[in-house]
Every structure is written in structure tokens, then in C-alpha cells.
Backbone as CSV, one residue per row, in Angstrom:
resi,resn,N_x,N_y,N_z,CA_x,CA_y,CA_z,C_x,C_y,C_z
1,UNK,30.269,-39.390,10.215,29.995,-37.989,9.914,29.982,-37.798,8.397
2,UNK,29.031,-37.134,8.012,28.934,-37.242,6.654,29.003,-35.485,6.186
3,UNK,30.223,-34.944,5.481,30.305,-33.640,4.937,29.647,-33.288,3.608
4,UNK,28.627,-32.216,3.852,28.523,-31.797,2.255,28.731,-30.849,1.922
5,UNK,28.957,-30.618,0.527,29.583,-29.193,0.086,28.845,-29.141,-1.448
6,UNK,27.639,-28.243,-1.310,27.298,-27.634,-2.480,28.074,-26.331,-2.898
7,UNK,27.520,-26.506,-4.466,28.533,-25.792,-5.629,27.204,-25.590,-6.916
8,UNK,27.666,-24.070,-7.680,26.602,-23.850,-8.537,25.730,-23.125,-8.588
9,UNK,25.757,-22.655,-7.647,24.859,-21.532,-7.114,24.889,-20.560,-8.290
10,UNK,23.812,-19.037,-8.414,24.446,-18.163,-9.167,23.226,-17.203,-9.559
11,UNK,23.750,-16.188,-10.312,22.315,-15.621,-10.785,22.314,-15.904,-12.292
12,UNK,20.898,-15.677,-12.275,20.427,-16.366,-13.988,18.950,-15.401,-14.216
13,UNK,19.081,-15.014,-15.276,17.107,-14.724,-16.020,16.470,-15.413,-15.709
14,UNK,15.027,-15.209,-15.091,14.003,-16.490,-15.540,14.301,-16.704,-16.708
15,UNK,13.807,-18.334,-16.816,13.558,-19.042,-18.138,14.844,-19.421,-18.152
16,UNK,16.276,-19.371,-17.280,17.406,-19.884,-17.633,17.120,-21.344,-16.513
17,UNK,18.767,-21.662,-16.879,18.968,-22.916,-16.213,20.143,-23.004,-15.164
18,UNK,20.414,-23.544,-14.041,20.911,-23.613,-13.307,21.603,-25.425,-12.812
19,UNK,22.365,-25.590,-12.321,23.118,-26.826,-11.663,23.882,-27.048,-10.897
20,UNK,22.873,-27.406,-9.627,23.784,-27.531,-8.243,24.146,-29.088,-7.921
21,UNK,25.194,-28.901,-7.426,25.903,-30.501,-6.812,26.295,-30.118,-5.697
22,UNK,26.376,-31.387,-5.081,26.633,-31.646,-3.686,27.367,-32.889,-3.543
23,UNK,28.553,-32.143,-2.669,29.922,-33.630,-3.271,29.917,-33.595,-1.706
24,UNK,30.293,-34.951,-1.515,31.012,-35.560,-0.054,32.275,-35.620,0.014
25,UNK,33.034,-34.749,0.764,34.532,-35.303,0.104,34.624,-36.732,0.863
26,UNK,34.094,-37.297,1.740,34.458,-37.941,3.110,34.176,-39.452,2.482
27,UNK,33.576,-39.568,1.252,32.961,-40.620,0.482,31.836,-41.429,1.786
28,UNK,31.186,-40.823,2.209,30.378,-41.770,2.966,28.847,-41.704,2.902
29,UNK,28.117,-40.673,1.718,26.736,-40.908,1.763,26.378,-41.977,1.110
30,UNK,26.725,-42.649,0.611,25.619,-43.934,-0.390,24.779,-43.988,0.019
31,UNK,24.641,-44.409,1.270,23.500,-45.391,2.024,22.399,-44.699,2.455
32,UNK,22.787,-42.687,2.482,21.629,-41.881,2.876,20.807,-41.789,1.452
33,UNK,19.394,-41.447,1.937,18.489,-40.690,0.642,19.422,-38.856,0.924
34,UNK,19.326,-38.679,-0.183,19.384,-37.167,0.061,18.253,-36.521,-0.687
35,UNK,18.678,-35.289,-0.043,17.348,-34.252,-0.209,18.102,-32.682,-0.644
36,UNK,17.232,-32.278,-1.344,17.448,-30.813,-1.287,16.569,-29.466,-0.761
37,UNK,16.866,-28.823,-0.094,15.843,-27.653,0.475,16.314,-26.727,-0.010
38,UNK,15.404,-25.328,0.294,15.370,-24.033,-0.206,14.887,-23.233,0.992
39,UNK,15.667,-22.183,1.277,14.960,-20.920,2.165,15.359,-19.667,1.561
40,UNK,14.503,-18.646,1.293,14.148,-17.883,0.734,14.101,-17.017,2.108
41,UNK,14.360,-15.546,1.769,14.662,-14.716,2.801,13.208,-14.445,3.421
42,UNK,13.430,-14.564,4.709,11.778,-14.281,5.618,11.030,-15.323,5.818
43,UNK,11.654,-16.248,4.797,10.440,-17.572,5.025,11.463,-18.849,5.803
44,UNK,10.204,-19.782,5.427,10.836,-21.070,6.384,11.489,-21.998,5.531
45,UNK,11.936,-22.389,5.438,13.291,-24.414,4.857,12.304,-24.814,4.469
46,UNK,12.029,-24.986,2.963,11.128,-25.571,2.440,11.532,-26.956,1.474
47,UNK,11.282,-28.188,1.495,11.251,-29.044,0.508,11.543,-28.839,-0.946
48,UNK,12.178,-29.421,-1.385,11.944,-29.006,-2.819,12.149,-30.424,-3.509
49,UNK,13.295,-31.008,-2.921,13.376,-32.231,-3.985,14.414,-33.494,-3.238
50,UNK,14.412,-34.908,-3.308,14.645,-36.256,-2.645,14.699,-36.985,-3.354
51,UNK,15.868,-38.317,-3.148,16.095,-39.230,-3.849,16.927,-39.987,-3.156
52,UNK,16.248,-41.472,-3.224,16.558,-42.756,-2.279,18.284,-42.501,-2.445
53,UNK,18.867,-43.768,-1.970,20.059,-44.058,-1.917,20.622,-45.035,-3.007
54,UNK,19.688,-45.551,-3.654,19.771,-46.815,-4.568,19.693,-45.670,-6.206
55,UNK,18.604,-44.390,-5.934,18.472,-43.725,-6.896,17.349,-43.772,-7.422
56,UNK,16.710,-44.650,-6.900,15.471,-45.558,-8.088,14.334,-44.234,-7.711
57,UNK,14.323,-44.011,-6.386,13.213,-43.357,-5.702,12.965,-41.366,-5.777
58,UNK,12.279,-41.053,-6.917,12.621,-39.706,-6.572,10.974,-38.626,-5.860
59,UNK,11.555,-37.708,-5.585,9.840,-37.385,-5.238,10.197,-35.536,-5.071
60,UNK,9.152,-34.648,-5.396,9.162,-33.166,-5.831,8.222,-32.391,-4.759
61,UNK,8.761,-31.114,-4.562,7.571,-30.531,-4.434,7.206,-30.148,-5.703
62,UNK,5.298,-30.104,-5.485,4.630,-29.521,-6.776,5.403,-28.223,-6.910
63,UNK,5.929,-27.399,-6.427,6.259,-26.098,-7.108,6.907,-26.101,-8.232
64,UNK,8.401,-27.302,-8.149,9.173,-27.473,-9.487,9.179,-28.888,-9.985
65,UNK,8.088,-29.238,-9.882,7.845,-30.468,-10.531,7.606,-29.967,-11.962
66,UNK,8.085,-30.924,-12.825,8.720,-30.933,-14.132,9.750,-30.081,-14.884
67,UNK,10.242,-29.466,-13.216,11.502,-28.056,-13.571,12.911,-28.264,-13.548
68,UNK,12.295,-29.242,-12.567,13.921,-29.714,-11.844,13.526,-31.453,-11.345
69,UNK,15.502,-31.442,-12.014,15.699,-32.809,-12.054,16.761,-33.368,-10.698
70,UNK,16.306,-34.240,-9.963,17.341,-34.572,-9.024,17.987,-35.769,-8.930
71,UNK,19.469,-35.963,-9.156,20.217,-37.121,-9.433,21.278,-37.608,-8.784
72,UNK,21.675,-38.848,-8.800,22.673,-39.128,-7.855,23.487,-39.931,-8.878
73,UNK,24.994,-39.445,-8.510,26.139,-40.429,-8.486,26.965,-41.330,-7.217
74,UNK,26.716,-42.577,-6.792,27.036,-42.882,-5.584,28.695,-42.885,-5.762
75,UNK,29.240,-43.509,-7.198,30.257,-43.737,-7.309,31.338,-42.916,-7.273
76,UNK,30.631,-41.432,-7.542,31.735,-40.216,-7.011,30.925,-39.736,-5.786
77,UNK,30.198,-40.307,-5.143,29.390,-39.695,-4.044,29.241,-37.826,-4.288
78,UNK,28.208,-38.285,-5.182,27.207,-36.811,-5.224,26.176,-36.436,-5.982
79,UNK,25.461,-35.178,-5.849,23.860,-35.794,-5.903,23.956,-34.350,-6.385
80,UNK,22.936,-34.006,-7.476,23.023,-32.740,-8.650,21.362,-32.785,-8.582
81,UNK,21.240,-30.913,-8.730,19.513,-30.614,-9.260,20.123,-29.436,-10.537
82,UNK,19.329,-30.451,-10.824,19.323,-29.505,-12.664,17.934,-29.034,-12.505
83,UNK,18.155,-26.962,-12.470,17.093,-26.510,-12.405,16.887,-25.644,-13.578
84,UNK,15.422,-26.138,-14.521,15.261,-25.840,-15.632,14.271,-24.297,-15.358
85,UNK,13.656,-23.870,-16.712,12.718,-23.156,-16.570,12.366,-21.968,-15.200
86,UNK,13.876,-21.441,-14.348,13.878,-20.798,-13.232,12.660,-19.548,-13.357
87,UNK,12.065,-19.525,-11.991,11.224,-18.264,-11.988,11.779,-17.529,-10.984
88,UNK,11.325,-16.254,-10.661,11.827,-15.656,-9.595,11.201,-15.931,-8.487
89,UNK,10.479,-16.576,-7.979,10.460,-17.141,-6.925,11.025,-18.612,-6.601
90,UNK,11.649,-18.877,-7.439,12.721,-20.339,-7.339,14.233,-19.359,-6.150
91,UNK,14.074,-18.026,-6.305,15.568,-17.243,-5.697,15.528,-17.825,-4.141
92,UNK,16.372,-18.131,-3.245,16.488,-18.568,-2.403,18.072,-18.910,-2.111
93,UNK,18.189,-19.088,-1.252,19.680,-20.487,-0.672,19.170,-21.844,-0.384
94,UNK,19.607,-22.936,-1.553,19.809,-24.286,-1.420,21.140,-25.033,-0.982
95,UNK,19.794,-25.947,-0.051,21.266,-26.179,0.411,20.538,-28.507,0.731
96,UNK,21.586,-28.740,0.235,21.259,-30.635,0.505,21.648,-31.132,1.665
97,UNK,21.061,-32.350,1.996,20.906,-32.764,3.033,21.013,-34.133,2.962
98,UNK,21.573,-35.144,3.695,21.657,-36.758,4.180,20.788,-36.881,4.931
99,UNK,19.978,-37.991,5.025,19.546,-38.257,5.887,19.084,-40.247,5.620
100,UNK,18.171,-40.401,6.955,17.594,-41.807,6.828,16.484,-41.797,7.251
101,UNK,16.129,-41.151,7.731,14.194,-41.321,8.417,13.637,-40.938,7.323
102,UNK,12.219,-41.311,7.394,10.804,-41.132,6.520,9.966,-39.652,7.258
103,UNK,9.523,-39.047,6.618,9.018,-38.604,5.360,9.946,-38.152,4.593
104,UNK,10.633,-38.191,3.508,11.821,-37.459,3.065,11.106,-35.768,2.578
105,UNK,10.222,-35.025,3.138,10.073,-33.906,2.184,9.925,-33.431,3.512
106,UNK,10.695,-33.321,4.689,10.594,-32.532,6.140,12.096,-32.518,6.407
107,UNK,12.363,-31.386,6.812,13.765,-31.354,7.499,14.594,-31.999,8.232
108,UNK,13.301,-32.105,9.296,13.909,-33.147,10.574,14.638,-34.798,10.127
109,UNK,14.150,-34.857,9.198,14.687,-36.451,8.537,15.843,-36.169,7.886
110,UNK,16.577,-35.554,8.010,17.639,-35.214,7.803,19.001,-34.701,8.629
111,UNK,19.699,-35.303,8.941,20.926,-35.305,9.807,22.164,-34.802,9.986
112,UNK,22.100,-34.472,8.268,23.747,-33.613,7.710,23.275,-32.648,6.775
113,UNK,23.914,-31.265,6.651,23.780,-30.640,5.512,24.366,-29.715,5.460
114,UNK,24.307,-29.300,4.020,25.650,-28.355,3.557,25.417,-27.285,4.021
115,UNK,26.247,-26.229,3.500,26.370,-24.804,4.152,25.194,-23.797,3.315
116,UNK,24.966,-24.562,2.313,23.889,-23.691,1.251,24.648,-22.782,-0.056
117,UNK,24.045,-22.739,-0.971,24.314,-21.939,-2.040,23.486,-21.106,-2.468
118,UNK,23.589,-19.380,-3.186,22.725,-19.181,-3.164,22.341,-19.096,-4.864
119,UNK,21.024,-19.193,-5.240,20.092,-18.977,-6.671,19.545,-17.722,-6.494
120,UNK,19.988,-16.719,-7.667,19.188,-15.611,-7.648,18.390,-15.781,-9.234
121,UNK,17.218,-15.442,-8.952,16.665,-15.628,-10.286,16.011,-13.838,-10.915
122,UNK,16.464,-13.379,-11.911,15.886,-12.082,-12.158,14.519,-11.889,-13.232
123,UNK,13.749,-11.020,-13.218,12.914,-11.103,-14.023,13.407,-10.208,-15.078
């Protein structure tokens, strides 16, 4: 069983910056890729951002590609998005995810996930 617990959430201006982590206390993700999603009120769990288990592997949605950075520490087991350049449609609840199946930018490939945090972004 793998627990996560994101942290970081918050409100910010566009054009600010934001930094969410997602710690395991249970020390047992290494071996998953994790992922991060976003749902935004009314809409659906959308992709946003993934990264292997080794680290090497990362992959975006185009929305915040070159906005946000997604990183892993295996050795404290936990995995951070540094979100740059926020717009107001970045506002949502993120929330990360473990997983092991392929495609990593779909939900279903994903097995564990946190409770969510929320990003408010203002104009």
C-alpha cells in the first residue's frame, strides 16, 4: 500500500510561483512512476505532469509545458512540481498519483493517490 500526502497548495497572482510535494510516509514508492493531475471545478482529472521511477523519464501536458517542473527524490521518497509562471486557469485541486501501467498521462494507470491540494491562481 503506498500513502500519499501532498503539501503546498495555496493562492498566488498569476505570474507567481507555487511548490507542491508529495511525501510517502510509508517509504514505499521508488519503484512507481508518479504522476500529477489537476481537476478544476466542473471539469474532468486532467494530466498535467509524470516521471519514471529512476527519474530519467519526464513527460507534460502541453498546457504547462515549460511552466512546470516535475521531480523526484527517491531517497526521501517524494516527488515535487515547481509551478512557475501560474495563470488562472492553472486554479484547480492537484493531487499525485503512483502508479505502474503505461500510458502515464491517463488516470487509470495509476493505483494510489493523495487526497489533493488546492492552487488558486488570481488575476
Amino acid at each position: 500500500q503506498v500513502l500519499l500526502v501532498e503539501s503546498g497548495g495555496g493562492s498566488v497572482q498569476a505570474g507567481g510561483s507555487l511548490r507542491l510535494s508529495c511525501a510517502d510516509p510509508g517509504r514505499t514508492f521508488s519503484r512507481y512512476a508518479m504522476g500529477w493531475f489537476r481537476q478544476a471545478p466542473g471539469k474532468e482529472r486532467e494530466f498535467v505532469a509524470s516521471i519514471s521511477w529512476t527519474g530519467t523519464n519526464t513527460y507534460y501536458a502541453d498546457s504547462v509545458k515549460y511552466r512546470f517542473t516535475i521531480s523526484r527524490d527517491n531517497a526521501q521518497n517524494t516527488v515535487a512540481l515547481q509551478m512557475n509562471s501560474l495563470k488562472p486557469e492553472d486554479t484547480a485541486v492537484y493531487y499525485c498519483a503512483a502508479g505502474l501501467a503505461f500510458p502515464r498521462n491517463i488516470a487509470a494507470s495509476y493505483d494510489y493517490w493523495g487526497q489533493g491540494t488546492q492552487v488558486t491562481v488570481s488575476s
